[in-house]
N, C-alpha and C positions, 0 to 999 in steps of 0.2 A: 329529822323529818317526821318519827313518829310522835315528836312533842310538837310539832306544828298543825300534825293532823289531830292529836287530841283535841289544844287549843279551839281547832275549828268548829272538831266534833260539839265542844259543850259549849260552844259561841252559838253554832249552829241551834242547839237546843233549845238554849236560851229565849233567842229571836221567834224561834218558832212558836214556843209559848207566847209571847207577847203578841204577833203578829197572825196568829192561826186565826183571828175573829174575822181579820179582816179581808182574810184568804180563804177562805173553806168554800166558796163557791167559784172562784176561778179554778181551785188544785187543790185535794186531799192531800198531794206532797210537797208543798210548800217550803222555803227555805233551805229544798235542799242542798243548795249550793248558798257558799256567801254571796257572789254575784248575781244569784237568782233573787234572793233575801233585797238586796240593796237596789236593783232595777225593780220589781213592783213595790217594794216597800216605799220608793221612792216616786214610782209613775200611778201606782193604785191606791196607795195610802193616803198619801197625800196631794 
């Protein structure tokens, strides 16, 4: 469990880097779920 949550943790990170441009005026906290991450990354990004 705790190596799935790491995973997420620096998956999480990751995405947040790449995606923070595109979000910083919908949510200062952004990506913080993968589900959060993949629903606007996916309905706001693109």
């Amino acid at each position: 469990m705790s190596t799935l949550m790491l995973f997420l943790s620096t998956f999480n990170m990751t995405v947040h880097c790449t995606c923070i441009i595109c979000y910083w005026i919908l949510s200062c906290s952004c990506c913080l779920t993968v589900l959060y991450m993949l629903f606007y990354h996916n309905v706001v990004c693109f």
